[in-house]
C-alpha positions as a Markdown table, in Angstrom:
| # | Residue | x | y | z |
|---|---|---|---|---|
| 1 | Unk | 0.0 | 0.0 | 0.0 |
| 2 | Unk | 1.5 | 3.7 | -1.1 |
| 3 | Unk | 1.4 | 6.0 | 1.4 |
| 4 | Unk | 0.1 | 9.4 | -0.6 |
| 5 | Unk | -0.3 | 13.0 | 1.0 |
| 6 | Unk | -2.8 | 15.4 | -0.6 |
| 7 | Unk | -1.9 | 19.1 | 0.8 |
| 8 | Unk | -4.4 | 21.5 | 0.8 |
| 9 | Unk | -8.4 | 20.5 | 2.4 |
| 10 | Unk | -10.3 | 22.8 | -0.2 |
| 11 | Unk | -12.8 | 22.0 | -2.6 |
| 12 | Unk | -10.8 | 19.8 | -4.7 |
| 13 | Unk | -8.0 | 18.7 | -2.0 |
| 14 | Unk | -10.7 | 16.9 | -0.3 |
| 15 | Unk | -12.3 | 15.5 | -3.4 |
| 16 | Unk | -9.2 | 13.8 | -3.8 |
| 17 | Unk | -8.2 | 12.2 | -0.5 |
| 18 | Unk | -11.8 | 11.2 | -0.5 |
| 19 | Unk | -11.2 | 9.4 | -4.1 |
| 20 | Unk | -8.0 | 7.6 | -3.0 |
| 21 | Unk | -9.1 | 6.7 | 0.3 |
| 22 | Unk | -12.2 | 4.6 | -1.1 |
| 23 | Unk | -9.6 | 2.4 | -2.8 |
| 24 | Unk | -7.1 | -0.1 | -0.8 |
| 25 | Unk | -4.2 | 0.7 | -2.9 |
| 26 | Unk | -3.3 | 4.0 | -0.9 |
| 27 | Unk | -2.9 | 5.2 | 2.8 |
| 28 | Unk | -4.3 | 8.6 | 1.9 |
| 29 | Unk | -2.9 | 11.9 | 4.6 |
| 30 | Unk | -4.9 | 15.1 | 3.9 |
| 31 | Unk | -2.7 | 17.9 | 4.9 |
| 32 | Unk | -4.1 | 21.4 | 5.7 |
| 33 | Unk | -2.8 | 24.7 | 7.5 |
| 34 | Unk | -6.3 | 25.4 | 9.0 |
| 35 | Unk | -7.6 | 23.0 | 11.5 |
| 36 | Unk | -11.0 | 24.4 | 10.6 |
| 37 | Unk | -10.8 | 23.5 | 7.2 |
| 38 | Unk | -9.8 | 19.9 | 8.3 |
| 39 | Unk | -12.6 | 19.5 | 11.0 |
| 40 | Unk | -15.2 | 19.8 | 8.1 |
| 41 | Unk | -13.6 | 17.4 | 5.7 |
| 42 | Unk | -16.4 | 14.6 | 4.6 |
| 43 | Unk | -13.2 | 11.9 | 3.2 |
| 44 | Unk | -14.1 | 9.0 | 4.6 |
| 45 | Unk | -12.8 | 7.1 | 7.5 |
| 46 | Unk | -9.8 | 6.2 | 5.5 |
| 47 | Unk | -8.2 | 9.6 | 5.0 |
| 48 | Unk | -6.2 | 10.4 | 7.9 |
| 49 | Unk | -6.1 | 14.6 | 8.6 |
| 50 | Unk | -2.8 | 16.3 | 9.3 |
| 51 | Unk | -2.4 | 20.0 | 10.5 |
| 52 | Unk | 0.4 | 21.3 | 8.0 |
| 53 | Unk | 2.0 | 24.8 | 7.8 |
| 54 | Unk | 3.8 | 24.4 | 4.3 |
| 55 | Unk | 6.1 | 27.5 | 4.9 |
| 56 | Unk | 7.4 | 25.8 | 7.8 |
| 57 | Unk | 10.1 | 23.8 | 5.8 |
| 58 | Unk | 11.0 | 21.4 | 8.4 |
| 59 | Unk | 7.4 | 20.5 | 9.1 |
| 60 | Unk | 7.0 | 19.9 | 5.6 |
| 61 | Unk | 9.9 | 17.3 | 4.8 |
| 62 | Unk | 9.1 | 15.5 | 7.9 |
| 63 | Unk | 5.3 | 14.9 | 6.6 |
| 64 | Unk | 6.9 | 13.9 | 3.0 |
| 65 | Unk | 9.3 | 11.4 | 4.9 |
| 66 | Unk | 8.2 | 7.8 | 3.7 |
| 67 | Unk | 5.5 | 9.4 | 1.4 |
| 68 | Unk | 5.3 | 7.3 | -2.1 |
| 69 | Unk | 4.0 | 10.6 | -3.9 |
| 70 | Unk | 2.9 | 14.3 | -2.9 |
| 71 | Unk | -0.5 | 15.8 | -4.3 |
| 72 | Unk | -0.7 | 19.3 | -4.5 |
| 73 | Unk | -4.1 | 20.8 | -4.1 |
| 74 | Unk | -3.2 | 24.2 | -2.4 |
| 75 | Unk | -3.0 | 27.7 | -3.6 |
| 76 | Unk | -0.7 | 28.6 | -6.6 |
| 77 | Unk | 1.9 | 30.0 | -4.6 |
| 78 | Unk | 2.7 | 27.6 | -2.7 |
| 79 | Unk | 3.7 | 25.1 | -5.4 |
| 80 | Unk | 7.3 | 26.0 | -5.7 |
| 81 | Unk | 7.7 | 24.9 | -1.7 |
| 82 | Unk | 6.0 | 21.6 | -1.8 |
| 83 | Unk | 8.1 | 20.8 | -5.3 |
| 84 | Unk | 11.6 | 21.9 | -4.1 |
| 85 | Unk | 10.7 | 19.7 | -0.2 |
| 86 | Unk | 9.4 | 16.6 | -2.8 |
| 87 | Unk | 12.3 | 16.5 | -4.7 |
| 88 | Unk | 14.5 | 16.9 | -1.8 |
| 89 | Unk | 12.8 | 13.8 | 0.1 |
| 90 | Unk | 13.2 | 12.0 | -3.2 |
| 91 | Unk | 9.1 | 12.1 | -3.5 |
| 92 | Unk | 7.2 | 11.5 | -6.5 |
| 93 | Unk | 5.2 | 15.2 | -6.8 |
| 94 | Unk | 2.1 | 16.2 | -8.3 |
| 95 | Unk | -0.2 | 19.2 | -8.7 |
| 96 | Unk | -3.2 | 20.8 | -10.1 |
| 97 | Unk | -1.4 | 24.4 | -11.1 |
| 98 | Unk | -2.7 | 26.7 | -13.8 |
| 99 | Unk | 0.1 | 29.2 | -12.9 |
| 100 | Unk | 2.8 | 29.5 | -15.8 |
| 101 | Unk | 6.1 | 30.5 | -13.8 |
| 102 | Unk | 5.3 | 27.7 | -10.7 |
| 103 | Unk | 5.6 | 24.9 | -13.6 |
| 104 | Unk | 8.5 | 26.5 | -15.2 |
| 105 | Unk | 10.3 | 26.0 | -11.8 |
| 106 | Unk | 9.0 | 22.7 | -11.7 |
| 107 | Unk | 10.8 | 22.1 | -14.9 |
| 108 | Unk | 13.7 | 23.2 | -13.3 |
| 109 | Unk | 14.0 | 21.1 | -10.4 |
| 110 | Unk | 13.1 | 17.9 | -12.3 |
| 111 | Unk | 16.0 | 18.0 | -14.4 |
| 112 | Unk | 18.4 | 16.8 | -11.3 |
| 113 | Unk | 15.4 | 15.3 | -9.4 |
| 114 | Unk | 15.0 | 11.3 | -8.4 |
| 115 | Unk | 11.3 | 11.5 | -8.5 |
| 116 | Unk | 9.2 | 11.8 | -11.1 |
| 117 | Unk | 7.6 | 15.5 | -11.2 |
| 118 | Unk | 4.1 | 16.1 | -13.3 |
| 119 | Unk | 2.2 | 19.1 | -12.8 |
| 120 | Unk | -0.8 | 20.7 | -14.0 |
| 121 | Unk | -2.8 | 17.1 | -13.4 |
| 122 | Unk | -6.1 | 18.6 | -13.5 |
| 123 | Unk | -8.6 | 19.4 | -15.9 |
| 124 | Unk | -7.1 | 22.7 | -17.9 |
| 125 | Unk | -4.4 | 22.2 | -18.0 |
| 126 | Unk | -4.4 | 18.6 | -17.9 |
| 127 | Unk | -6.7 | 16.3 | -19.1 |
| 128 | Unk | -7.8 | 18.8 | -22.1 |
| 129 | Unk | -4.0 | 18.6 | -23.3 |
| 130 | Unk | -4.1 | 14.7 | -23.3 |
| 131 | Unk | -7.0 | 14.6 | -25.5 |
| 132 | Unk | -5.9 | 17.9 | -27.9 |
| 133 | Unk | -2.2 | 15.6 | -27.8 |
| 134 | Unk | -4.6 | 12.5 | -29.1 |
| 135 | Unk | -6.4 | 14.0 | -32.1 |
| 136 | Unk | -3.0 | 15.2 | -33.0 |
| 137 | Unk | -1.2 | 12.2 | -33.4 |
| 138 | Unk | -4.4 | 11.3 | -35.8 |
| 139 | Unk | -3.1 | 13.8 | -38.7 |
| 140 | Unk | -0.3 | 13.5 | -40.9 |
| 141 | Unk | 0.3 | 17.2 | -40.2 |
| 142 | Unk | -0.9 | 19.9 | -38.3 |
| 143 | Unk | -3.0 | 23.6 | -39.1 |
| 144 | Unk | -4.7 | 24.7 | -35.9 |
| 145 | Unk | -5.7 | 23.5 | -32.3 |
| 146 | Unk | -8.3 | 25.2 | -30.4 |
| 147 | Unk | -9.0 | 24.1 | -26.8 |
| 148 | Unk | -11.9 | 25.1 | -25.1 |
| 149 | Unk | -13.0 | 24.5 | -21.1 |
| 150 | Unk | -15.3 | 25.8 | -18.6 |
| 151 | Unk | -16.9 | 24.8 | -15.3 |
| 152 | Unk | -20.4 | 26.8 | -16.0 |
| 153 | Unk | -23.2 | 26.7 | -13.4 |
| 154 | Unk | -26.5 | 24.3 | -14.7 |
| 155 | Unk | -28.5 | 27.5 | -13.0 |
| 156 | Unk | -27.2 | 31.0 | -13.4 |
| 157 | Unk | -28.7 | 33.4 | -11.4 |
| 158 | Unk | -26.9 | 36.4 | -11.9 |
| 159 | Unk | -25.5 | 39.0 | -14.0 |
| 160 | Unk | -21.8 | 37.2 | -14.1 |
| 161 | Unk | -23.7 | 33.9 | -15.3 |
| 162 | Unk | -21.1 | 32.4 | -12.9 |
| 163 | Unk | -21.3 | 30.9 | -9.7 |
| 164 | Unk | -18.0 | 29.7 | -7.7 |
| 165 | Unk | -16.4 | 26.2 | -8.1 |
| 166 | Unk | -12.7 | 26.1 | -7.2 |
| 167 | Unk | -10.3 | 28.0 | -6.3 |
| 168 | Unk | -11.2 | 31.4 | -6.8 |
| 169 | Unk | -7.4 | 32.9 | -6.5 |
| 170 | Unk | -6.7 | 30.6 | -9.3 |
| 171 | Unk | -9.9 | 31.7 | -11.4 |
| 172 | Unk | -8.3 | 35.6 | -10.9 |
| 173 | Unk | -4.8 | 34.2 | -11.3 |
| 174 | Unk | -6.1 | 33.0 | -14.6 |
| 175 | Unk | -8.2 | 36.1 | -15.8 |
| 176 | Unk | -5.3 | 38.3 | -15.3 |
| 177 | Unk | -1.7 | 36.1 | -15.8 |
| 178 | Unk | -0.7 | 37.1 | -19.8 |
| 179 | Unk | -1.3 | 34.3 | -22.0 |
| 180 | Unk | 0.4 | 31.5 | -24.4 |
| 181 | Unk | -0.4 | 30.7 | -27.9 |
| 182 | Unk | 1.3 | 29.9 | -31.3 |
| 183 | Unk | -0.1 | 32.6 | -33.9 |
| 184 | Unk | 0.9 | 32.2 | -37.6 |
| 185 | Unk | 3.7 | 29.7 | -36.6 |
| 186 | Unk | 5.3 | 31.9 | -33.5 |
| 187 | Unk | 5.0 | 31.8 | -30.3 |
| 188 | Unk | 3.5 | 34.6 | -28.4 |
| 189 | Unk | 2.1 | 36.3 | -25.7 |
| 190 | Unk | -2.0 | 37.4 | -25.8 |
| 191 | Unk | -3.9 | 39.5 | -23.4 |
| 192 | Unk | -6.6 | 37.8 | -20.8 |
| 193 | Unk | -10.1 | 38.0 | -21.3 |
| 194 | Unk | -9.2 | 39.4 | -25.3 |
| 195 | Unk | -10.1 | 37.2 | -28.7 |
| 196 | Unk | -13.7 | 36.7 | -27.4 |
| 197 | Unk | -15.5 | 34.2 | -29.1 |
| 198 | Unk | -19.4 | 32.9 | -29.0 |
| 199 | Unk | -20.2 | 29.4 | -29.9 |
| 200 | Unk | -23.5 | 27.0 | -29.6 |
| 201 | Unk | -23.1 | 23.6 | -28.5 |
| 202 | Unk | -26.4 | 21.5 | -27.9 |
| 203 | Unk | -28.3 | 24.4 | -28.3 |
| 204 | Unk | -26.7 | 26.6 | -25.6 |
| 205 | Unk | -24.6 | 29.7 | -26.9 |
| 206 | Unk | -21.9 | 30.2 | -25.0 |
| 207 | Unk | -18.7 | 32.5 | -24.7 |
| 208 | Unk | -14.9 | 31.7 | -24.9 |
| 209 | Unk | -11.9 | 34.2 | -23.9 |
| 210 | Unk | -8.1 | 34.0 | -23.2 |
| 211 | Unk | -7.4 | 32.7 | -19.6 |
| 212 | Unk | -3.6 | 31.9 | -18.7 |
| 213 | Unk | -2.4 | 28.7 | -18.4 |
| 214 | Unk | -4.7 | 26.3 | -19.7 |
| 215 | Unk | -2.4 | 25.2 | -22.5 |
| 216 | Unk | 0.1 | 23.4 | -19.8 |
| 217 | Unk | 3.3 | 22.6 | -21.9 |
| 218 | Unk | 1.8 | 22.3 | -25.0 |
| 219 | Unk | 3.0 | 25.1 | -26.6 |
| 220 | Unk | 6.8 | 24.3 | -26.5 |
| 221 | Unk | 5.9 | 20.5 | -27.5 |
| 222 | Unk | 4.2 | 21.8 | -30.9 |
| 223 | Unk | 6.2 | 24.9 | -31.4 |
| 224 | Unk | 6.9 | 24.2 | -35.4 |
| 225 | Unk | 4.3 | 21.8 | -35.7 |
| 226 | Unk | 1.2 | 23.9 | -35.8 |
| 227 | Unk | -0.2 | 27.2 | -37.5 |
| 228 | Unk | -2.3 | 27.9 | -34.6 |
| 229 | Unk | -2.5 | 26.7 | -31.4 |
| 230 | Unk | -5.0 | 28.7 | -28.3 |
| 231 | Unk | -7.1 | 28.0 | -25.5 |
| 232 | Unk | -9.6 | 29.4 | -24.2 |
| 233 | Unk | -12.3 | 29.4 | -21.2 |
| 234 | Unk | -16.0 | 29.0 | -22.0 |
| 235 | Unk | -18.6 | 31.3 | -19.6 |
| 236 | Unk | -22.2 | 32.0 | -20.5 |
| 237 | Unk | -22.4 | 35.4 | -22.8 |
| 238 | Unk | -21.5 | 38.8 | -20.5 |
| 239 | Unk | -19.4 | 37.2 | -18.4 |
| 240 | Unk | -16.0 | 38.6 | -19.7 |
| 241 | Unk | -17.5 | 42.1 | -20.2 |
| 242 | Unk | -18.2 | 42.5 | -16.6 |
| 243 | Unk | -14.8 | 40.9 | -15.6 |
| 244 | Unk | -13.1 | 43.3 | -17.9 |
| 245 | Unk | -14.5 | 46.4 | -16.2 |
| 246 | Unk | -13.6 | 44.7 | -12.6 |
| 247 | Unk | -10.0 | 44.1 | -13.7 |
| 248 | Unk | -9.7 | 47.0 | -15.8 |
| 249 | Unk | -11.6 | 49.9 | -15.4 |
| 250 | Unk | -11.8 | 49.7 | -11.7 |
| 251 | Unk | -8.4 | 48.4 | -11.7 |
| 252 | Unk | -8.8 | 45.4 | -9.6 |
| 253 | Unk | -5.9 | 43.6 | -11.1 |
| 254 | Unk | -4.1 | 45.5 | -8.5 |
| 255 | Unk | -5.9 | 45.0 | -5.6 |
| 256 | Unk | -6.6 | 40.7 | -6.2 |
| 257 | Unk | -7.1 | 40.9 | -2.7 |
| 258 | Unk | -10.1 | 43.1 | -2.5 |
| 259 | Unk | -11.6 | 41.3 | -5.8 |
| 260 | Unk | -11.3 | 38.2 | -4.0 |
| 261 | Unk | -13.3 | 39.4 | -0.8 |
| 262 | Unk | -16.1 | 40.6 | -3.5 |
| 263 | Unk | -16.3 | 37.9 | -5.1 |
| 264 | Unk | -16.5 | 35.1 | -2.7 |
| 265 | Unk | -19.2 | 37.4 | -0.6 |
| 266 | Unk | -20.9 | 38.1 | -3.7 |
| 267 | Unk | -21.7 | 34.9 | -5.6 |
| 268 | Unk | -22.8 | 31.8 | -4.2 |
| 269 | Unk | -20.8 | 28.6 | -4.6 |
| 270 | Unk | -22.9 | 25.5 | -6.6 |
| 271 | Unk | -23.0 | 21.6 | -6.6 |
| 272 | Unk | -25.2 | 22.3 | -9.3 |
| 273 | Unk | -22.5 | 22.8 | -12.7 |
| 274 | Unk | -21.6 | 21.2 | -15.6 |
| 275 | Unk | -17.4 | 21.2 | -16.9 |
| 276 | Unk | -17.8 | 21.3 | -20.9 |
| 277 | Unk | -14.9 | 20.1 | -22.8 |
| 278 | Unk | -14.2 | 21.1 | -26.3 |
| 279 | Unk | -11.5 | 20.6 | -28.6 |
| 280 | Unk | -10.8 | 20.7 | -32.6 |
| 281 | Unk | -7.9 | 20.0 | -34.4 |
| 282 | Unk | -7.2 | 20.6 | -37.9 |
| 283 | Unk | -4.9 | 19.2 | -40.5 |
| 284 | Unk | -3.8 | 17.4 | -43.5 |
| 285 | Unk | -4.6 | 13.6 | -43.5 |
| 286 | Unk | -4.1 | 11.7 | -46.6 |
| 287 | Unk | -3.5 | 14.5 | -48.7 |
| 288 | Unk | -6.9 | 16.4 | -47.6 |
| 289 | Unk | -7.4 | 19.2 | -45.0 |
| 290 | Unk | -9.6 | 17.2 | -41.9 |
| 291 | Unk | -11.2 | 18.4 | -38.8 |
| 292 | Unk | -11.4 | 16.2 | -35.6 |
| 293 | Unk | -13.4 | 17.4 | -32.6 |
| 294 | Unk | -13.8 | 16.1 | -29.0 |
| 295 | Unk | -16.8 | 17.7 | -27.2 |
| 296 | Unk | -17.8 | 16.4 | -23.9 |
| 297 | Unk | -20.0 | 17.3 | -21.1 |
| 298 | Unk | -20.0 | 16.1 | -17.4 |
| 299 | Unk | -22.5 | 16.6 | -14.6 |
| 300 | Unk | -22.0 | 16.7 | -10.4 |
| 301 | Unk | -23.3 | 13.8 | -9.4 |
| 302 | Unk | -22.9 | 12.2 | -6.2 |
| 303 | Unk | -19.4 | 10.2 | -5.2 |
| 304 | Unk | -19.1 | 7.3 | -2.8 |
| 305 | Unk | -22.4 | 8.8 | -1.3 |
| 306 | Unk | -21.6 | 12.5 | -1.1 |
| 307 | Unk | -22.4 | 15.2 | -3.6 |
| 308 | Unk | -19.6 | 16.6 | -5.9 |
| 309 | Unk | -19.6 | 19.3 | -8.4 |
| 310 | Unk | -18.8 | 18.2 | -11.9 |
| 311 | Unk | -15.4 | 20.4 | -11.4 |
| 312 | Unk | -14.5 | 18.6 | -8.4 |
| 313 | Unk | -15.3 | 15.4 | -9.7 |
| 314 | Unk | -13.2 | 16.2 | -13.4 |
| 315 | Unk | -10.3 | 17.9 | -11.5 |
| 316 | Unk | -9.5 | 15.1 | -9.1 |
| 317 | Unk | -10.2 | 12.4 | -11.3 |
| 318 | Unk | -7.9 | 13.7 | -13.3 |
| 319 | Unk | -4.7 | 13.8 | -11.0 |
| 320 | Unk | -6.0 | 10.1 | -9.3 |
| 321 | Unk | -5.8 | 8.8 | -12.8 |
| 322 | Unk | -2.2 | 10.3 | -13.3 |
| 323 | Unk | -0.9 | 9.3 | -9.9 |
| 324 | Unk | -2.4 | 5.5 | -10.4 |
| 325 | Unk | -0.6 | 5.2 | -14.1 |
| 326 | Unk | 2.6 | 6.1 | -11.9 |
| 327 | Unk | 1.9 | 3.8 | -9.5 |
| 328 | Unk | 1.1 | 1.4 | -12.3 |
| 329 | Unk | 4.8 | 1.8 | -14.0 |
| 330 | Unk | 2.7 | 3.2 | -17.3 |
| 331 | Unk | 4.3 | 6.5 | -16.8 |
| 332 | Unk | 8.4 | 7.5 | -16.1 |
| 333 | Unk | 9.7 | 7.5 | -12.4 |
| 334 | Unk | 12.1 | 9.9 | -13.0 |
| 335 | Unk | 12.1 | 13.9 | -14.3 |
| 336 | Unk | 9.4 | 16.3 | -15.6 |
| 337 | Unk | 6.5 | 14.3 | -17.1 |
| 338 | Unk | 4.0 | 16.0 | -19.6 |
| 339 | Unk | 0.4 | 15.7 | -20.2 |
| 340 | Unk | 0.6 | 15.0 | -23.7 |
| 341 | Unk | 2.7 | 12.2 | -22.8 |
| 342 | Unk | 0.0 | 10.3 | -21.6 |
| 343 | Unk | -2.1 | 8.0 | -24.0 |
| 344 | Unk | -6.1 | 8.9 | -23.6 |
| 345 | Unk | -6.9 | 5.9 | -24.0 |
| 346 | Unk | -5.1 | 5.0 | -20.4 |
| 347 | Unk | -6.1 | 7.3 | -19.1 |
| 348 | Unk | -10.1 | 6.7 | -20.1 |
| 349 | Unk | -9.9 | 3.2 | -19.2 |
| 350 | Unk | -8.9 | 3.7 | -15.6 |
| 351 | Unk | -10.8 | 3.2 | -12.4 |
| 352 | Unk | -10.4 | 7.1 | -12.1 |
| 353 | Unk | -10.7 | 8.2 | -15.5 |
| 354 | Unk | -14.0 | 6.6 | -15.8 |
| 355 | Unk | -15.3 | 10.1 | -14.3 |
| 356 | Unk | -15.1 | 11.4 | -17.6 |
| 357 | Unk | -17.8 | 9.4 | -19.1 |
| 358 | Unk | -21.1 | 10.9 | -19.6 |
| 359 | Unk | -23.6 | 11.2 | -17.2 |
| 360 | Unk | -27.1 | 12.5 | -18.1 |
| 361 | Unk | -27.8 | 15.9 | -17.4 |
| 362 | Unk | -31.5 | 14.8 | -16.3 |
| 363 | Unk | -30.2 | 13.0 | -13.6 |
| 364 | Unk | -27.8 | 14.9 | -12.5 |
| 365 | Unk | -30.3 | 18.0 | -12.0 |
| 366 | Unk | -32.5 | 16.1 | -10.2 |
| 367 | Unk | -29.7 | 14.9 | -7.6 |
């Protein structure tokens, strides 16, 4: 059995120890610097809770001590301490970031590391890059990739047609972090919440915008391979309009703190969403220009008896299913490990991965 510690009791953090624990194949720790946050933790009886201070260095090697791999669920900022105490403990490490300089220091330290190192496990970036990285390998070359996520409420009920989900310093992180794509062959730098878009899918129009960090590592693996290459994060029309004159008209990009505090005392969080995957690839294929597209829709539904939102249940999925094909020997045990490494159709076939099959929407609105 694999000892595993998940830091960080949030949202997701606790989805995943819950996850993990309902399995025999892991002794599942759930870290946390608030004992509060720990007290209200619905895991299971298998998920043992830790109080864990991860600026306090010492605390934190002596909690990775013996550890078979480290989840990250916490904040954004603190990735760089957990990686740099993983690799020194010789831990296998993994995490959920969006943020663009954290992974590029995660880059850094696998390259003399023991462990294996894989971030950005979760849904964007994660899981959307292993299934953008799969209709890839199905052309003989490559024109454009466009990725598309969002974790949308079933129900909106007010003028941001958004209610919150996850972390809501990585949602600003996200909205305001300058952007990666491949334009006309380069790459480049874009603007947040720019290049708006609308789009129907099932009948439902819906908008799509810049956000950083949803591309993971893509970028650098299909630099010279592709025309085009962009992701994007889907809200319900007016969403980005009233985001842009938070962030930039009353200059809130400043004060993240203060946008934060409005936000989370403004708009309700929801059980009640729907995560909407959607990506098209373009390219040559026997001679003839083709288009392949993944779209795919998942509901909250209820998990080993308790009620998860679709962006819970998505995001840690997605990082179970990585840290079981490590456990498994179907990924390396050693350096930086990409998502587009791994093969979808591993990743779709495992206990963990089965999350991302569908689940009708009439059910899941009446749970």
């Amino acid at each position: 059995m694999k000892k595993i510690l998940v830091i960080g009791a949030g949202k997701i953090g606790s989805t995943i120890a819950a996850l993990l624990g309902a399995c025999l194949d892991y002794q599942v720790t759930l870290a946390d610097a608030s004992p509060a946050a720990l007290a209200g933790i619905k895991a299971g009886p298998r998920v043992q809770l830790q109080t864990l201070d991860v600026a306090d260095a010492i605390a934190l090697r002596a909690a990775l001590a013996g550890q078979f791999a480290v989840l990250s669920a916490a904040p954004f900022q603190l990735t760089t301490a957990i990686a740099e105490a993983a690799v020194a403990q010789e831990v296998h490490y993994l995490d959920l970031t969006e943020d663009v300089a954290s992974t590029r220091r995660v880059r850094q330290l696998a390259a003399s590391a023991r462990s294996a190192l894989i971030p950005q496990c979760g849904l964007a970036p994660g899981f959307v890059s292993i299934v953008a990285a799969d209709l890839c390998r199905r052309f003989d070359s490559l024109h454009s990739v466009r990725m598309r996520v969002g974790a949308l409420p079933q129900f909106p009920s007010n003028a941001l047609n958004y209610n919150l989900t996850w972390s809501t310093d990585g949602v600003i992180n996200e909205y305001c972090e300058p952007c990666e794509a491949i334009v006309d062959g380069q790459l480049r730098q874009v603007p947040p919440l720019a290049e708006h878009e609308e789009f129907s899918l099932d009948g439902v129009t819906y908008e799509a915008f810049n956000t950083s960090g949803g591309l993971g590592t893509l970028c650098e693996t299909l630099l010279g391979q592709v025309k085009h290459l962009n992701y994007k994060t889907i809200r319900y029309p007016g969403h980005a309009t009233i985001m842009k004159a938070l962030l930039n008209d009353l200059r809130l990009r400043e004060r993240r703190g203060v946008l934060k505090d409005i936000l989370e005392n403004a708009l309700p969080t929801t059980l009640q969403d729907v995560v909407i995957v959607f990506v098209t690839v373009s390219g040559q294929r026997e001679g003839r220009l083709m288009q392949e597209t993944y779209a795919h829709k998942v509901y909250s539904h209820a998990v080993h008896g308790v009620q998860r939102s679709a962006i819970q249940i998505t995001t840690a999925a997605a990082i179970c299913t990585v840290l079981d094909l490590l456990a498994s020997g179907r990924l390396p045990a050693r350096g930086f490990v990409r998502q587009e490494d791994i093969a979808l159709a591993d990743f779709l076939s495992n206990r963990f991965g089965h999350a991302f099959a569908a689940y009708p929407a009439e059910h899941a609105a009446a749970a």
